[in-house]
FILODO-694190 format. One line per field, with one value per residue (C-alpha): residue in three letters; y, z, x; residue number from 1. Coordinates in nm, 4 decimals. Layout:
BEGIN
res	(ALA:...)
y	(Y:...)
z	(Z:...)
x	(X:...)
n	(NUM:...)
END
This chain:
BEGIN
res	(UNK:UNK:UNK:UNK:UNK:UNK:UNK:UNK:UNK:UNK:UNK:UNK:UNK:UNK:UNK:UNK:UNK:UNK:UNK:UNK:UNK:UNK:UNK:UNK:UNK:UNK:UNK:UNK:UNK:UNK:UNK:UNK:UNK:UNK:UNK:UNK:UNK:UNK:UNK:UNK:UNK:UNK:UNK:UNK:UNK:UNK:UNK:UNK:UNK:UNK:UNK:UNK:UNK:UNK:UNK:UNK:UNK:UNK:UNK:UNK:UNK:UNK:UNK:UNK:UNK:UNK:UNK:UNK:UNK:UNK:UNK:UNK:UNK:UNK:UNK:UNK:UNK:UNK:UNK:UNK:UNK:UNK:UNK:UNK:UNK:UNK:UNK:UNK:UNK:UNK:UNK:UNK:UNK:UNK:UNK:UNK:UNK:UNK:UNK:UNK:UNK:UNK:UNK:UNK:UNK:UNK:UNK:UNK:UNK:UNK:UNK:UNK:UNK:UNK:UNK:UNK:UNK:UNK:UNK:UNK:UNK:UNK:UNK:UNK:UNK:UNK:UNK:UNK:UNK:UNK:UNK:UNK:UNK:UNK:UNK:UNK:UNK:UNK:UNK:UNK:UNK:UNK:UNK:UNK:UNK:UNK:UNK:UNK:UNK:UNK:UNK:UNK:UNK:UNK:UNK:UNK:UNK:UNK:UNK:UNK:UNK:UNK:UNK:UNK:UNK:UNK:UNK:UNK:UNK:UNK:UNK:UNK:UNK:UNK:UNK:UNK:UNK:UNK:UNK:UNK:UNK:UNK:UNK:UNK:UNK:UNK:UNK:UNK:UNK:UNK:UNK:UNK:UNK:UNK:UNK:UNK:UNK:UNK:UNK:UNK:UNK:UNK:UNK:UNK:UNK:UNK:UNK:UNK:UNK:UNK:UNK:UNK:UNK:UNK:UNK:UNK:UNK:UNK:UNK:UNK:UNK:UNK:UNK:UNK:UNK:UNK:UNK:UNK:UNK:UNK:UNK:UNK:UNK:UNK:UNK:UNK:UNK:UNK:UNK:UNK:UNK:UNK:UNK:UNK:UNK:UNK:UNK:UNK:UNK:UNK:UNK:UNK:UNK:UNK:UNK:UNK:UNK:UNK:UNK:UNK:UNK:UNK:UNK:UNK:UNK:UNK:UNK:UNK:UNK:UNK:UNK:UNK:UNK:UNK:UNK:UNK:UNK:UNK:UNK:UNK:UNK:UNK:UNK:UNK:UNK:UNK:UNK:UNK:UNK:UNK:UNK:UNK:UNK:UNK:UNK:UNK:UNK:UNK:UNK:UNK:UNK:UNK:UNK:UNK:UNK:UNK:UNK:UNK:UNK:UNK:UNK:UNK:UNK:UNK:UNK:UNK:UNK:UNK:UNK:UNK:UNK:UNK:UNK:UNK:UNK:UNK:UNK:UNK:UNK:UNK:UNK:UNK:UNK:UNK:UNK:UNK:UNK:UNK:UNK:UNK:UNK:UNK:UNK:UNK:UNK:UNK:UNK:UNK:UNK:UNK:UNK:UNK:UNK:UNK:UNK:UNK:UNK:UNK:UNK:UNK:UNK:UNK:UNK:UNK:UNK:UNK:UNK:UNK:UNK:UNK:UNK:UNK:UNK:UNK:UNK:UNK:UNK:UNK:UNK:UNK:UNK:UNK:UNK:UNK:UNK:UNK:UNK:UNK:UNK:UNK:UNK:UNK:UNK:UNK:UNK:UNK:UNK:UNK:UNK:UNK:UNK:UNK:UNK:UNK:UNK:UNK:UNK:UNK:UNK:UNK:UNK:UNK:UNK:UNK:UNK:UNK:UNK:UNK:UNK:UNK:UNK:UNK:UNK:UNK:UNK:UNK:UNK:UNK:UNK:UNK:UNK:UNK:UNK:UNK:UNK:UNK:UNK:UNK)
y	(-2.5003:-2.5051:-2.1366:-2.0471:-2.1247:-2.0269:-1.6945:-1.7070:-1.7345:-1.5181:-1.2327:-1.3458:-1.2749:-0.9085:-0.8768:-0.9659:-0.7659:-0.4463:-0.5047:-0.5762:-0.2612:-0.0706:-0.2733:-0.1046:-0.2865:-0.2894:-0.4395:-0.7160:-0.7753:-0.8655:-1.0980:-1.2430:-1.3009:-1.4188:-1.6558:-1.8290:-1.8622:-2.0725:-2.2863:-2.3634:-2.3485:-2.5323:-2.8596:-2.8172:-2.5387:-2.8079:-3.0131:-2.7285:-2.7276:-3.0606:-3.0624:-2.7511:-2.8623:-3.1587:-2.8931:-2.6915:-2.9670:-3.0741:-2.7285:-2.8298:-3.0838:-2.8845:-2.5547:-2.4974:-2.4296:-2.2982:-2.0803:-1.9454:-1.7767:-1.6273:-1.4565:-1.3931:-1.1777:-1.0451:-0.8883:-0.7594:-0.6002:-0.4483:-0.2663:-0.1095:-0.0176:0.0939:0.3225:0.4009:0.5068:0.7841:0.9716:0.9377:1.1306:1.3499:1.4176:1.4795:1.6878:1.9383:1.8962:1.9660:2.3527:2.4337:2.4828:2.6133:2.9409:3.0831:3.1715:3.2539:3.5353:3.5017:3.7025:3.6040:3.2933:3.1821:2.8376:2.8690:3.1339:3.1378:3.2646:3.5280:3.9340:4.1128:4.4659:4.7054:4.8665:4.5305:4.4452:4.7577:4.6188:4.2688:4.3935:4.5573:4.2974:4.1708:3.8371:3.8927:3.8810:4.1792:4.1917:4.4111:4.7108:4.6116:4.5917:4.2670:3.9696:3.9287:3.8019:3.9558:3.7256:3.6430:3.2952:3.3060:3.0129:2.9904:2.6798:2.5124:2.2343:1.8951:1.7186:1.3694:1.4597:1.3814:1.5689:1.8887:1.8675:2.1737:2.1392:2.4222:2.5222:2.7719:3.1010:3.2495:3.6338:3.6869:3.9336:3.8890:3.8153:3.4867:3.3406:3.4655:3.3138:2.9711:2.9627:2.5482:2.6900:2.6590:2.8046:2.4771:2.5979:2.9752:3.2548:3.4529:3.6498:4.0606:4.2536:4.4775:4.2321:3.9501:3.6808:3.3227:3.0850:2.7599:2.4333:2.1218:1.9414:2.1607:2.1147:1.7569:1.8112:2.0548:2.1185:2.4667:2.5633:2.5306:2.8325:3.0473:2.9042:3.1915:3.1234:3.3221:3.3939:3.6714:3.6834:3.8385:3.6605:3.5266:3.4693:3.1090:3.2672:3.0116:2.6644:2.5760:2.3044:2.2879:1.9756:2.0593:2.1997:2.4819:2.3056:2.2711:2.6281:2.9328:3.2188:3.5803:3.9433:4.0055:4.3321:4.2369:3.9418:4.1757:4.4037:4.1600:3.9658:4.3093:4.2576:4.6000:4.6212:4.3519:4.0070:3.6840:3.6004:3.7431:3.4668:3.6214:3.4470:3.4466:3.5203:3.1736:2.9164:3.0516:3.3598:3.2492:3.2821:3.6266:3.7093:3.5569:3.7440:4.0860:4.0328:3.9307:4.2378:4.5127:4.6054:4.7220:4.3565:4.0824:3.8170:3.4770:3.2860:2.9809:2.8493:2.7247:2.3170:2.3558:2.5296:2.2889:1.9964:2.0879:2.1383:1.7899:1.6198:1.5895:1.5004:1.2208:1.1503:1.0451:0.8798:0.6441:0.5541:0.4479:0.2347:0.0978:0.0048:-0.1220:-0.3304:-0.5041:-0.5684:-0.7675:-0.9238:-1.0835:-1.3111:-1.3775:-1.4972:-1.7041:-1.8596:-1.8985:-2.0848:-2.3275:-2.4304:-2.4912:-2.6423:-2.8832:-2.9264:-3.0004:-3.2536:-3.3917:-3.4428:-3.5322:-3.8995:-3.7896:-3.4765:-3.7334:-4.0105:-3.6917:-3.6213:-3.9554:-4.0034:-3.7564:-3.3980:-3.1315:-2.9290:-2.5627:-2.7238:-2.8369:-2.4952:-2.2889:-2.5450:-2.4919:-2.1210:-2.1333:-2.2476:-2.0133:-1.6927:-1.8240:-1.8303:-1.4895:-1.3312:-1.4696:-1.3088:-0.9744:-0.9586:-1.0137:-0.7528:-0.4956:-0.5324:-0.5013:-0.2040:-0.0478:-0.1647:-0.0436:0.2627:0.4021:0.7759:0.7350:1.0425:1.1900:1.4653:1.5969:1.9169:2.0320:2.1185:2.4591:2.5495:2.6279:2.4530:2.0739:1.9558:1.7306:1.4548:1.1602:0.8275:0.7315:0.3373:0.4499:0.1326:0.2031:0.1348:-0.1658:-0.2699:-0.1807:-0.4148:-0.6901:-0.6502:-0.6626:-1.0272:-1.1538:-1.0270:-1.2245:-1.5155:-1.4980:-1.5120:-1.7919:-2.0184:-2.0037:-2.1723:-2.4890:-2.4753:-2.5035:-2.7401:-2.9538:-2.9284:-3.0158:-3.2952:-3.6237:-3.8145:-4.1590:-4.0044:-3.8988:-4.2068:-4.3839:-4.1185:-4.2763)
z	(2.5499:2.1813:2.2827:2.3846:2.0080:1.8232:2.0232:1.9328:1.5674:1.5531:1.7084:1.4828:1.2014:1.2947:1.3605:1.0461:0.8388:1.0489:0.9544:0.5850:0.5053:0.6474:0.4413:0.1575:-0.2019:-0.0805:0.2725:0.0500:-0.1866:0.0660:0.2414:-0.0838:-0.0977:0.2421:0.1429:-0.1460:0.0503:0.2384:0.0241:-0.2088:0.0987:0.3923:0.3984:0.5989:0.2618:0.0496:0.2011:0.1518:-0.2106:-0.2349:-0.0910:-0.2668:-0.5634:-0.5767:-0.4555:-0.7334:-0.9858:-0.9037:-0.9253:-1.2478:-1.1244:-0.8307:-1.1280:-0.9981:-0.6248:-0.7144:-0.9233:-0.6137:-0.4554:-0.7805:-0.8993:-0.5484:-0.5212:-0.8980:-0.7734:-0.4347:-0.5883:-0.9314:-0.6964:-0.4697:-0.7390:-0.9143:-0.5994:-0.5304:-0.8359:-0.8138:-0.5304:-0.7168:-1.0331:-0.8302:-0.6137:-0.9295:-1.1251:-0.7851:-0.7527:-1.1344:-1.0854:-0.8487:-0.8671:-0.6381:-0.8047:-0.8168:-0.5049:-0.4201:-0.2265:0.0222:0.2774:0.6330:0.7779:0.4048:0.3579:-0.0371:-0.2863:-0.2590:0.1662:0.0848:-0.0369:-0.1223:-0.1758:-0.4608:-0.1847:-0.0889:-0.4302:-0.5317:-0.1502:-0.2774:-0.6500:-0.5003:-0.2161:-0.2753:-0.4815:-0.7654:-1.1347:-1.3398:-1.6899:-2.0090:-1.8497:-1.5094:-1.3985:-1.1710:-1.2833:-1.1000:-1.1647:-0.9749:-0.9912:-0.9052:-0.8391:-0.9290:-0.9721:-1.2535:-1.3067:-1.6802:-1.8193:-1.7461:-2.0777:-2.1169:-1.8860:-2.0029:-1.7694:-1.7858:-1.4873:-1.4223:-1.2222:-1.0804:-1.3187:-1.1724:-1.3708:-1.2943:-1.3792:-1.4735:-1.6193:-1.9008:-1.6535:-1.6064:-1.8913:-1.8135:-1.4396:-1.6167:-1.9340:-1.9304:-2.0154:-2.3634:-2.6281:-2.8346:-3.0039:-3.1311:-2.9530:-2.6010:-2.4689:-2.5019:-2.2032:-2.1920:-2.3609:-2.2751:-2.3929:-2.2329:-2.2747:-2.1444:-2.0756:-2.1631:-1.8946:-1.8976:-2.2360:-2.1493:-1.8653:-1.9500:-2.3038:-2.4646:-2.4456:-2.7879:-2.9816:-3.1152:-2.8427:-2.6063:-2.2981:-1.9820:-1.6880:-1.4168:-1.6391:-1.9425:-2.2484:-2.3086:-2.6229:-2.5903:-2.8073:-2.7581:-2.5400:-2.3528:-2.2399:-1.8834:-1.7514:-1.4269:-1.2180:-1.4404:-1.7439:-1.5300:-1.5512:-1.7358:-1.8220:-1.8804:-1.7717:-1.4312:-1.4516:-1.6494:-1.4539:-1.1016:-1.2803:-1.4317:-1.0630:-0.8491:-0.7031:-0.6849:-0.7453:-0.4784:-0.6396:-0.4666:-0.4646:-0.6371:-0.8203:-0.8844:-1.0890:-0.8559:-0.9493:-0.8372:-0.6200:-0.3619:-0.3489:-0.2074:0.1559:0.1028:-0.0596:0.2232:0.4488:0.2752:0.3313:0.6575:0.7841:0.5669:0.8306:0.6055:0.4836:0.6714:0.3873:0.3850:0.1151:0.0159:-0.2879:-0.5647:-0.5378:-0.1699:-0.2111:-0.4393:-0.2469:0.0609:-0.1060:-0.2372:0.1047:0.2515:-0.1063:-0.1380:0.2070:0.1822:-0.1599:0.0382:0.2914:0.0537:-0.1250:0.1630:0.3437:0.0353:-0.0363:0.3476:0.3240:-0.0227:0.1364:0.3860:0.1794:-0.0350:0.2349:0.3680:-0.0303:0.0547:0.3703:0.2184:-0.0650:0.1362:0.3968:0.1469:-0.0246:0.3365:0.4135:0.0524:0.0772:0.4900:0.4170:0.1937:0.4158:0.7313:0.5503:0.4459:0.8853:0.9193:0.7348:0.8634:0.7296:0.9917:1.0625:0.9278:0.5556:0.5360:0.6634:0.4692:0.1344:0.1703:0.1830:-0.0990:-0.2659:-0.1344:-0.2187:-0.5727:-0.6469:-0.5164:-0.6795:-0.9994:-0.9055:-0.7983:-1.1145:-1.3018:-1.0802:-1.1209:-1.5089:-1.5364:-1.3184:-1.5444:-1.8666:-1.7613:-1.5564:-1.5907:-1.7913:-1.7137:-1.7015:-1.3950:-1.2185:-0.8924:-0.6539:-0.5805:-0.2168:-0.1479:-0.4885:-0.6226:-0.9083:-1.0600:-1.0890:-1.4073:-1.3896:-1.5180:-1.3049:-1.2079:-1.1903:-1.1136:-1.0899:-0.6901:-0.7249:-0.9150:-0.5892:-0.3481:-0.5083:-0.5267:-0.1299:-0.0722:-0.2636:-0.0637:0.2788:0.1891:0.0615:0.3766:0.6041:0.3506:0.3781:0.7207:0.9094:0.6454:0.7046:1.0438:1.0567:0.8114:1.0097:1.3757:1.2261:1.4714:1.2110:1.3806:1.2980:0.9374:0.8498:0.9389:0.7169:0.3935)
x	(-0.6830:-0.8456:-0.9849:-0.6727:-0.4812:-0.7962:-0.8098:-0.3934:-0.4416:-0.7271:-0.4922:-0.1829:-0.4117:-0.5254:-0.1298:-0.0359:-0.3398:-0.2056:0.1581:0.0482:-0.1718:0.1230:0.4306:0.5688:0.6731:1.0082:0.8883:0.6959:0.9840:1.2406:0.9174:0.9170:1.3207:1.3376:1.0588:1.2226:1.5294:1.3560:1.1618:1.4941:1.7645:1.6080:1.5279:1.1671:1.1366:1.1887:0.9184:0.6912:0.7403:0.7027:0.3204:0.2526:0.3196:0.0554:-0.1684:-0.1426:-0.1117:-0.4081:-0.6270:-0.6906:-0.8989:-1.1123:-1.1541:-1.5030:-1.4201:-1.0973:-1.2867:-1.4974:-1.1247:-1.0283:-1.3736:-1.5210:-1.1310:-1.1395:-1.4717:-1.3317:-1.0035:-1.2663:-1.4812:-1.1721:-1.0051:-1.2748:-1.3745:-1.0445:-0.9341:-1.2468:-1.0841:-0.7320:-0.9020:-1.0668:-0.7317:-0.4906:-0.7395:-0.7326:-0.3357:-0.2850:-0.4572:-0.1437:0.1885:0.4687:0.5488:0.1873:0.0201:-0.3781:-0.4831:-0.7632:-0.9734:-0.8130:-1.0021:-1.1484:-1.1339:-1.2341:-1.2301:-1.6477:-1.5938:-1.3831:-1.4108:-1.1103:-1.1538:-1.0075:-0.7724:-0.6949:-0.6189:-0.3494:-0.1439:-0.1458:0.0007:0.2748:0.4355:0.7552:0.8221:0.5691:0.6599:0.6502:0.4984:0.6701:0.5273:0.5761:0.2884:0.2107:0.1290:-0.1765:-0.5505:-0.8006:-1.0971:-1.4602:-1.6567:-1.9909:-2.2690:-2.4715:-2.7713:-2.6908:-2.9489:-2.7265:-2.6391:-2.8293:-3.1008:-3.4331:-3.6429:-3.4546:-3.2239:-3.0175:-2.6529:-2.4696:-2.1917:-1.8748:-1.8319:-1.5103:-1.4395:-1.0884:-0.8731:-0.6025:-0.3136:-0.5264:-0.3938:-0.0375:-0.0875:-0.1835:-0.0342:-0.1481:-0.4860:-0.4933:-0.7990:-0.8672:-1.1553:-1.2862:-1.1235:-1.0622:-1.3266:-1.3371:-1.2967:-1.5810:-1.8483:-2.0813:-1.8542:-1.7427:-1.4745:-1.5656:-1.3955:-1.3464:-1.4826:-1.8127:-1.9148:-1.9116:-2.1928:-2.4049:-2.5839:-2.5536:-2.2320:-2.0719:-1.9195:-2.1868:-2.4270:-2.6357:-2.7308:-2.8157:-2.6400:-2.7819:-3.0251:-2.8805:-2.7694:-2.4180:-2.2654:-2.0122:-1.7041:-1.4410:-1.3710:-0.9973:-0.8356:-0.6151:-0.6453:-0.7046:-1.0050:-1.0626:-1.1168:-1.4812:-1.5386:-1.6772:-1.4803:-1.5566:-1.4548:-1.4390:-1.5917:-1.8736:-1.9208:-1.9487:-2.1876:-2.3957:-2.4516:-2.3714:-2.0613:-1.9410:-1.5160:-1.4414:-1.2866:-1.3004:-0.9610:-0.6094:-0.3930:-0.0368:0.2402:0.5745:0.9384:1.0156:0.9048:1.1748:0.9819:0.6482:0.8171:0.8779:0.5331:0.3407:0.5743:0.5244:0.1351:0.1134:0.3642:0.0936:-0.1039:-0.3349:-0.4221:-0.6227:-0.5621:-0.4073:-0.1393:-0.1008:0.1056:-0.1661:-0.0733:-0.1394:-0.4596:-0.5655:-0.4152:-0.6385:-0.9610:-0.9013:-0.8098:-1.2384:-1.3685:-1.0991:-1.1147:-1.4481:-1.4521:-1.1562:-1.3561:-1.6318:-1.4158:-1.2816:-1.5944:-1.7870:-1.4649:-1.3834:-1.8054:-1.7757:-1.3818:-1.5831:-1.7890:-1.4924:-1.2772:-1.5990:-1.5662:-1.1810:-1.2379:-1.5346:-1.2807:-0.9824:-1.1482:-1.2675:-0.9522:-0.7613:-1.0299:-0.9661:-0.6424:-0.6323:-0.5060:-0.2215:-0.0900:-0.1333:0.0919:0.3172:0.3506:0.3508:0.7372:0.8699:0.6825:0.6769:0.3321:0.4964:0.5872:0.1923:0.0688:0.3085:0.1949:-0.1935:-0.0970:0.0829:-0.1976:-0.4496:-0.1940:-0.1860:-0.5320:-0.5895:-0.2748:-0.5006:-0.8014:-0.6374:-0.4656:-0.7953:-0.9799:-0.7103:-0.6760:-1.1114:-1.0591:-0.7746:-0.9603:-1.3213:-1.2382:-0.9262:-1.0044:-1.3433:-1.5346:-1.7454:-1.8173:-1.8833:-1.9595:-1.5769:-1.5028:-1.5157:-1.7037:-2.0265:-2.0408:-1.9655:-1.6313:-1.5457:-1.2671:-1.1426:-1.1052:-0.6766:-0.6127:-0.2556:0.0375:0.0030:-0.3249:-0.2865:-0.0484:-0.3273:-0.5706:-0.3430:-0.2496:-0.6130:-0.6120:-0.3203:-0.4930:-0.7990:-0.6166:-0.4385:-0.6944:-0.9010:-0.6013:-0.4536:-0.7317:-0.7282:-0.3530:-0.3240:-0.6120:-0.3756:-0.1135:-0.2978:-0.5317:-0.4198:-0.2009:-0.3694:-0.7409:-0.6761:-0.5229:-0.8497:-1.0428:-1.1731)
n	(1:2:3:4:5:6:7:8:9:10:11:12:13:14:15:16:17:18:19:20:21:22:23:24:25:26:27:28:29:30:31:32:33:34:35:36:37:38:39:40:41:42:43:44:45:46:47:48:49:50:51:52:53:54:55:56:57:58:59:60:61:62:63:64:65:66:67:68:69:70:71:72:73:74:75:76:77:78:79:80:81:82:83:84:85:86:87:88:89:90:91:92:93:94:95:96:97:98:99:100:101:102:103:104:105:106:107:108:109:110:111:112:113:114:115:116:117:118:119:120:121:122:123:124:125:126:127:128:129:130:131:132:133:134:135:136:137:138:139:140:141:142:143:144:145:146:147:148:149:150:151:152:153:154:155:156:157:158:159:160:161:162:163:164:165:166:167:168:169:170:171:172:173:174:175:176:177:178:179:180:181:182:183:184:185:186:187:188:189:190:191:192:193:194:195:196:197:198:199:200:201:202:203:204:205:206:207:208:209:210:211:212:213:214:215:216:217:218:219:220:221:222:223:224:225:226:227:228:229:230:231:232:233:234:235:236:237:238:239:240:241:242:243:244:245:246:247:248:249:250:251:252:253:254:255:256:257:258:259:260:261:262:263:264:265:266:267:268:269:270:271:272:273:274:275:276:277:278:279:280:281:282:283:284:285:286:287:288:289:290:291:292:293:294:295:296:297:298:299:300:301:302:303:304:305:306:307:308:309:310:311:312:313:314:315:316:317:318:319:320:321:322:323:324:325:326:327:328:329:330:331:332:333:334:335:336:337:338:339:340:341:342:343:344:345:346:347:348:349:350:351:352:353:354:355:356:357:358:359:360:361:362:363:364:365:366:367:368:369:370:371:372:373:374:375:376:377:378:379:380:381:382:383:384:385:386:387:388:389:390:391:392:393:394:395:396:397:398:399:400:401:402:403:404:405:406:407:408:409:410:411:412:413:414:415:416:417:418:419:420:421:422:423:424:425:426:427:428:429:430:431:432:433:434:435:436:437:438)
END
């Protein structure tokens, strides 16, 4: 029979976990309503206020093992967020490169710009389907570009490490296309010349790359003219001409990919349309944010995961820490919550009080993890390989508000699970055998 109810609550608790991860904010704020109802309406609420308050008044007095709940959580809910909040970065750098009414070109099948080889035929049918924007001249609004790699010495490395930095050839519709990007130091490059605009985020990794700076690339020297700003995936990047780029690493007149500014959002549908009817092209369309979306999806996928597993790993000693302290604070208090059954107290008011208790002290330490998290981490730089790219991609860590509300569901899971089995043990200890306790 004791199998039987430990099996029970051990399958009421994976229950509960599921429905939890699952439970939106407005889910837990009408748990939270119907809650208080209770404790203030109901007379069996009332009694569970009444023993949860001399718990809590009293956690003054057991601060060291109530201290083991709210650091062993603060650390649980730091680390998630912390890990969590690198696939956020990562995720909203990608999705700030795109938006819905600009649209990339690819070879048929290509799953990044680096698998895929437009040609210059291919080019001139992709400039004149329907939904593109016109410039003054009307020509289309339309960069034809290549993705090169290029090995830069790493910034702060003492032995001379070299990382893979992405040089992107572009034309001047690029910064018509993206007019985010934004020169924020020197000037643009000149068609024609050996000249680079670089961003933001790679002057922060790799040395040699401030205006005035040479360096080589396909083994001829580059002159660094000018440095931009985009906030986005680009802002990793190297700029320069397209065509000098192709000749200087022997690309021929093909491009990588085509980038066109559209007439509206509304117009993508007919674009992708007006490609996939030429049947002279083999190329796919997507708009820009869902290009940039998908490349995103494995990277953050996997940075998740991390977090997640590194996080339930470091949950399980904390709820162990959980269970040690409540199980000595039940056993601490067994002759007062048996006197409290013994007038009249019903077992549900005892479990829901010890709960209480629990839920309190890791709301405390989830609120302390997620504001060391936010104050630590939150714009922290780092950098990566990007999905479907050959070089490094620079980005700042996210500890967004939902977040923040992630972490501090991961404290009341753990301060679930901590405090139920004290609880119930509360509740079910013979009234008759605590009494006797000393």
């Amino acid at each position: 029979m004791k199998f039987l109810k430990n099996f029970g609550l051990v399958l009421l608790t994976g229950l509960v976990l599921a429905g939890w991860v699952m439970l939106p904010w407005q889910g837990v704020l009408a748990l939270l309503v119907l809650l208080l109802m209770w404790l203030f309406l109901l007379r069996s609420g009332a009694q569970a206020r009444s023993v949860a308050s001399v718990g809590i008044s009293t956690l003054s007095q057991r601060m060291g093992s109530s201290a083991v709940i709210v650091v062993g959580i603060a650390g649980v809910v730091g680390v998630v967020v912390a890990l969590l909040a690198m696939a956020e970065g990562y995720a909203q750098t990608l999705r700030n490169s795109g938006s819905l009414d600009t649209a990339i070109v690819l070879r048929g099948a290509s799953a990044a710009e680096v698998a895929s080889n437009l040609s210059r035929e291919d080019l001139v049918q992709i400039g004149q389907a329907a939904g593109i924007a016109r410039g003054e001249k009307g020509e289309p609004l339309m960069s034809a570009e290549t993705v090169v790699a290029a090995n830069l010495p790493v910034k702060g490395s003492k032995t001379g490490d070299e990382g893979s930095a992405q040089v992107r050839g572009v034309s001047d519709e690029a910064f018509i296309v993206r007019p985010h990007l934004k020169i924020v130091e020197g000037k643009r490059f000149q068609p024609g010349l050996r000249e680079l605009v670089v961003g933001k985020g790679a002057v922060r990794q790799f040395t040699g790359l401030t205006v005035g700076s040479t360096i080589k690339l396909g083994n001829q020297p580059w002159t660094v003219v000018g440095v931009f700003a985009s906030g986005d995936a680009m802002e990793s990047e190297l700029w320069a001409d397209a065509n000098v780029v192709n000749d200087a690493y022997q690309r021929g007149s093909g491009r990588n990919s085509a980038t066109v500014k559209l007439t509206s959002a509304d117009a993508f549908k007919g674009f992708k349309d007006a490609l996939a009817a030429n049947p002279q092209l083999r190329v796919d369309a997507n708009t820009t944010l869902d290009f940039f979306a998908k490349q995103s999806e494995q990277m953050t996928k996997m940075l998740r995961i991390i977090g997640i597993t590194v996080g339930a790993i470091m949950a399980v000693g904390a709820v162990f820490g959980a269970l040690n302290t409540m199980f000595a604070a039940v056993a601490a208090r067994a002759r007062e919550i048996a006197t409290l059954r013994a007038i009249g107290f019903r077992g549900l008011p005892v479990v829901v009080a010890v709960m209480l208790e629990t839920m309190l002290l890791a709301l405390i330490g989830g609120v302390i993890g997620g504001v060391i998290a936010w104050a630590m981490f939150n714009g922290f730089e780092a950098s990566t390989m990007a999905a479907g790219s050959v070089g490094k991609l620079s980005f700042n860590l996210s500890v967004s508000p939902g977040l923040l509300w992630e972490g501090i569901k991961w404290a009341l899971a753990i301060g679930f699970i901590g405090g139920l089995f004290p609880a119930v043990r509360a509740a079910s200890l013979p009234v008759t055998a605590a009494l006797r306790e000393l």
